[in-house]
C-alpha positions in Angstrom: 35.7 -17.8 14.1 36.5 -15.3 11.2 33.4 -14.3 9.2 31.9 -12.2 6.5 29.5 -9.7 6.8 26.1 -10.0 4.6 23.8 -6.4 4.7 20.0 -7.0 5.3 17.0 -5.3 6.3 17.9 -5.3 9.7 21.7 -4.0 9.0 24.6 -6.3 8.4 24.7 -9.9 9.9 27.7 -11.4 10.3 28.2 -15.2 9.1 30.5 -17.4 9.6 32.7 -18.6 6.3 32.0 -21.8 6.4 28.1 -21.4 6.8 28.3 -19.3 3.8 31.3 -21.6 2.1 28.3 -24.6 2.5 25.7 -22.5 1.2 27.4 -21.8 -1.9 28.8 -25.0 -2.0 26.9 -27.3 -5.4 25.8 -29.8 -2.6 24.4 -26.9 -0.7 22.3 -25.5 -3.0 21.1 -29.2 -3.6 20.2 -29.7 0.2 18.0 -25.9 0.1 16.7 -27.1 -2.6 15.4 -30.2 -0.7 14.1 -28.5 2.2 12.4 -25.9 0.4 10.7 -28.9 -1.0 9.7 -30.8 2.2 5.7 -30.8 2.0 6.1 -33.0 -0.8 8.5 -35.3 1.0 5.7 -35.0 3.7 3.1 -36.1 1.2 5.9 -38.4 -0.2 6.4 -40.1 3.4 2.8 -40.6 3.9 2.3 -42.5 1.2 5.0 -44.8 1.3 3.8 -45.5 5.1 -0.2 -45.7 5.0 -0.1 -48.2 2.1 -1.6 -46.3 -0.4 1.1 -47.0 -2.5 4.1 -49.3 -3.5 7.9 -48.2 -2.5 9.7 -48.6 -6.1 10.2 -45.5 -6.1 12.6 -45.1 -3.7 14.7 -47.2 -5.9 14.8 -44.2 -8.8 15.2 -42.0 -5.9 18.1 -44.0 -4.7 19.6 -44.4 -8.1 19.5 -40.6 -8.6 21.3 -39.7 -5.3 24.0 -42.8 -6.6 24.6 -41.3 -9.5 25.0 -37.5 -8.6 27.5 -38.7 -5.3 29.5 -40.6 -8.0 29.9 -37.3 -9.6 31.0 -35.6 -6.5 34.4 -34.8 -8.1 32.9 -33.3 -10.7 30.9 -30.5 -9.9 30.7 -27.3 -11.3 32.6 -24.5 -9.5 29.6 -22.0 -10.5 26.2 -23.9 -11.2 24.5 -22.7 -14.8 22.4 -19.8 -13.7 19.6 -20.9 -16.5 19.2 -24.2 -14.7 19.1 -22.7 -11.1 16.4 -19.7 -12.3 14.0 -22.2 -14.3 14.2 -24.6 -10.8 13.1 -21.5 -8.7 10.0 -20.8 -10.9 9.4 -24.4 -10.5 9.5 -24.9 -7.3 7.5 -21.2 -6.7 4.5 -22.5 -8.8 4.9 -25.4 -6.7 4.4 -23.6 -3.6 1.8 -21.6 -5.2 -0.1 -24.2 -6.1 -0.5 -25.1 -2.2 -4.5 -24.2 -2.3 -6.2 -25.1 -5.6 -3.4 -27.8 -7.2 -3.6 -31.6 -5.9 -0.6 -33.0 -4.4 0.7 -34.9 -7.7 1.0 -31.9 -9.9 2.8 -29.6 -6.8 4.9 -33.0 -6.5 6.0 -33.7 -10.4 6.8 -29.4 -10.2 8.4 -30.0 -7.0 11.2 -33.1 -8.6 11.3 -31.5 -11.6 12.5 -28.3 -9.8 15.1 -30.7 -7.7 16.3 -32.3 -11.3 17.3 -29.0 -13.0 19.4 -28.0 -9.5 20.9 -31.4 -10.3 21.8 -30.9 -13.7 22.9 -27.7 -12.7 25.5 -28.4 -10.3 26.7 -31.2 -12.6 29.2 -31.5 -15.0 28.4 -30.2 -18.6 28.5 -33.8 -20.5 25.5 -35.0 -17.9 22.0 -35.0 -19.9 19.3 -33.6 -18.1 16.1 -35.2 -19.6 17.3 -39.2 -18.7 17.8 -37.4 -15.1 14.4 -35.6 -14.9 13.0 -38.9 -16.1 14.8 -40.9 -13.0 13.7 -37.7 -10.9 10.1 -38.0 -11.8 10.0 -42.3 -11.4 10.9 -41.4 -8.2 7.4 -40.4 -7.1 5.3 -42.8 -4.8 2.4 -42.8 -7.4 4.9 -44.3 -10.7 4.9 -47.3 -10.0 1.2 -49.1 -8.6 -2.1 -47.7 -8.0 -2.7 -43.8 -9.1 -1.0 -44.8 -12.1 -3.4 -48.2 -13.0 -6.0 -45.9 -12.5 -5.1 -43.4 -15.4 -3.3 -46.0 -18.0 -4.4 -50.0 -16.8 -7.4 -50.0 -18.7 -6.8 -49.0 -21.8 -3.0 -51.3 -21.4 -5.5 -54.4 -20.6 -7.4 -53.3 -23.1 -4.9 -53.4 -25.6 -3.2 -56.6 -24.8 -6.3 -58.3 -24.9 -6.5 -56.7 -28.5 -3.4 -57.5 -29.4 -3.2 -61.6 -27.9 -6.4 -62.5 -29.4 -4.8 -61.6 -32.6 -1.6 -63.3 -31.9 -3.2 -66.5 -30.9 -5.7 -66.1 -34.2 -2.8 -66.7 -36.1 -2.1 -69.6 -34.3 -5.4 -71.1 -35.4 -7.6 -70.5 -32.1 -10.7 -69.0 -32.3 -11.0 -66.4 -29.9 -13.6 -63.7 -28.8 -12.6 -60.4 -27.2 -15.0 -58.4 -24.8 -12.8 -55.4 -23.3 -10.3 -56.9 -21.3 -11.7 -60.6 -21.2 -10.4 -63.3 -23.8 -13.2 -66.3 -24.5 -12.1 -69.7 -26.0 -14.6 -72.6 -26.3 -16.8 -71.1 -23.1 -13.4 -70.4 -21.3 -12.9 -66.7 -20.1 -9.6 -65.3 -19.2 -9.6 -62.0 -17.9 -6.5 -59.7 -18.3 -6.7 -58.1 -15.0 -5.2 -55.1 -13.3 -1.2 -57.3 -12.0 -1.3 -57.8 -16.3 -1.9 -54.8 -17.4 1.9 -54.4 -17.9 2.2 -51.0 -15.2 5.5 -52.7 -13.9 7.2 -53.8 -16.7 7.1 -50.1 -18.0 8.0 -48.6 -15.1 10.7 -50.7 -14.7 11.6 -50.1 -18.6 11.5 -46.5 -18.4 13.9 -46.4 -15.6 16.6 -48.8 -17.8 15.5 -46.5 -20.3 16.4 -43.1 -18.1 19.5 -45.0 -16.4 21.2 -46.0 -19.2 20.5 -43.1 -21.6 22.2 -40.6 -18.5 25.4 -43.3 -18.4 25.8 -42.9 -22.1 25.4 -39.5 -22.4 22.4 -39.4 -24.8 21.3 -36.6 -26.6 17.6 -35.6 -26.0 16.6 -37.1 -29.4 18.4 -40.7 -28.4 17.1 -40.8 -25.3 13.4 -40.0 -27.0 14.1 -42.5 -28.9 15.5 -45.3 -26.5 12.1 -44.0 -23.9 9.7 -44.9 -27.4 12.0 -48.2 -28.0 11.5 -49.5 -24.4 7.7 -48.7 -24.5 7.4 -50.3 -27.6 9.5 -53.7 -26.5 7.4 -53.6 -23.1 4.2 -53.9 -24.6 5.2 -56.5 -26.6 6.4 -58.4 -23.7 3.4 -58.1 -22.4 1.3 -59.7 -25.3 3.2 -62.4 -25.6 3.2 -63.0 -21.3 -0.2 -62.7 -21.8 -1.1 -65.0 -24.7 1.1 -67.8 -22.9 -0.6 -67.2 -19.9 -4.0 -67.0 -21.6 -3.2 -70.9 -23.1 -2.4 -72.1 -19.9 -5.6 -70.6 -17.8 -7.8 -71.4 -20.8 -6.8 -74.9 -20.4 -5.3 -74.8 -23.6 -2.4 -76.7 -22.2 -2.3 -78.4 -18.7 1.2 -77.1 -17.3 2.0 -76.5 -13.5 0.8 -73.8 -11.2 4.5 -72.1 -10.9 4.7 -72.1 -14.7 2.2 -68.5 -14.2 5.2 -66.7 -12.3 7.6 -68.4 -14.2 6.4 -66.7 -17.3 6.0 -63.4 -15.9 9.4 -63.3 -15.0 10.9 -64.8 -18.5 8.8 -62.2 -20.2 10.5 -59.4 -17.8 13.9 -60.8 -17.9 13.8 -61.0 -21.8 12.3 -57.2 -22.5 14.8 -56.0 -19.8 17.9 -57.8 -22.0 16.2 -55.9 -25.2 15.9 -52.3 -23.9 19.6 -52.6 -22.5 20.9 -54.8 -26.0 19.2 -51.9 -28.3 20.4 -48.8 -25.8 23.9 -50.0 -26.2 23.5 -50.2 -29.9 22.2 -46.9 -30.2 25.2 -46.0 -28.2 28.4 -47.9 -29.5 26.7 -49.2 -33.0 27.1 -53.0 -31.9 
């Protein structure tokens, strides 16, 4: 097989042309950029496996490799050399980070590092935050558990706040104590599976999606990431005020009605984040 002849320490080392065709190739510089990655998909494995976590995020991870094999006939010839330098430092500090830096932070470096060889290999009109966004959902910790820890408190917390006040103006007389609602010796606790961790995950990722398929600019997409965080909390109040009249007793409905509302309020926040993204995109 014909080949080309590359000079190294050891003297020149002859390689074949298509090895060195694939490793030039926008798709190859992708896949070294994967495997010089692969403690974190170790780590990443391990957690979808030994239940430590929930596997949503293989769906931003899936949605990502979609969208750049869609793209496939549209790669640049010569990736941007800005792109491809800022992912080496990444992914360097990544590696560095091996003995004092916990998994997560080597991790988030790691995907960001993979999202700028992405957006580098891509065509120009591509945005590269909504793709680091989908990038970074992708991680096993976005979705569940490390991710109540840090932000389901003070979410509870909030929409505890914020029903009591909603149903005040309905005329009930409620107490708040931190994440617990009391009504005539009634307590309803808004607990960890209402704390609204989902919803925004889910949000942000309609938020990330559909800001990369419409081309956003950094500023719209800012501002479609604040609009879906802003219609998910919402949501979440009033899921959790309709939920708080039926546990309190309030209203006697049926068992399914609990589910029932949770999906409503999910199916009606997901309708808003998509009708105001394509308003900010096509004005109607």
């Amino acid at each position: 097989m014909p080949g080309m002849v590359a000079d190294s320490v050891f003297g020149p080392v002859h390689l074949p042309r298509t090895i060195l065709r694939g490793l030039t190739h926008p798709f190859g510089l992708v896949a070294a950029q994967a495997v010089g990655l692969w403690p974190i998909w170790h780590w990443y494995a391990r957690r979808l496996t030994d239940g430590s976590d929930e596997t949503w995020g293989l769906l931003a991870l899936g949605v990502v490799l979609l969208l750049v094999w869609c793209r496939r006939g549209h790669l640049r010839p010569e990736p941007q050399p800005a792109l491809l330098l800022m992912a080496g430092v990444l992914t360097a500090l990544s590696a560095a980070g091996t003995p004092w830096l916990h998994m997560l932070p080597r991790a988030v470096l790691g995907v960001s590092a993979l999202g700028l060889t992405l957006a580098a290999v891509l065509d120009r009109s591509r945005p590269i935050l909504p793709l680091w966004c989908l990038v970074l959902l992708s991680l096993p910790v976005a979705s569940s558990q490390q991710l109540q820890f840090y932000l389901g408190y003070p979410l509870r917390a909030f929409t505890a706040w914020a029903s009591r006040g909603l149903l005040a103006q309905a005329g009930f007389e409620i107490v708040q104590t931190g994440t617990a609602l009391t009504w005539m010796g009634r307590t309803v606790l808004v607990d960890a599976p209402c704390s609204g961790i989902q919803m925004l995950w889910v949000g942000m990722l309609l938020a990330a999606l559909l800001s990369y398929l419409t081309r956003a600019s950094a500023a719209r997409f800012g501002l479609n990431a604040a609009a879906a965080f802003l219609i998910i909390l919402a949501g979440n109040v009033i899921r959790n005020s309709l939920l708080f009249v039926k546990e309190a007793g309030i209203l006697h409905l049926p068992a399914w009605t609990h589910a029932a509302t949770g999906l409503l309020a999910f199916l009606l926040t997901s309708i808003l984040i998509v009708g105001f993204i394509r308003w900010r995109a096509y004005g109607c």
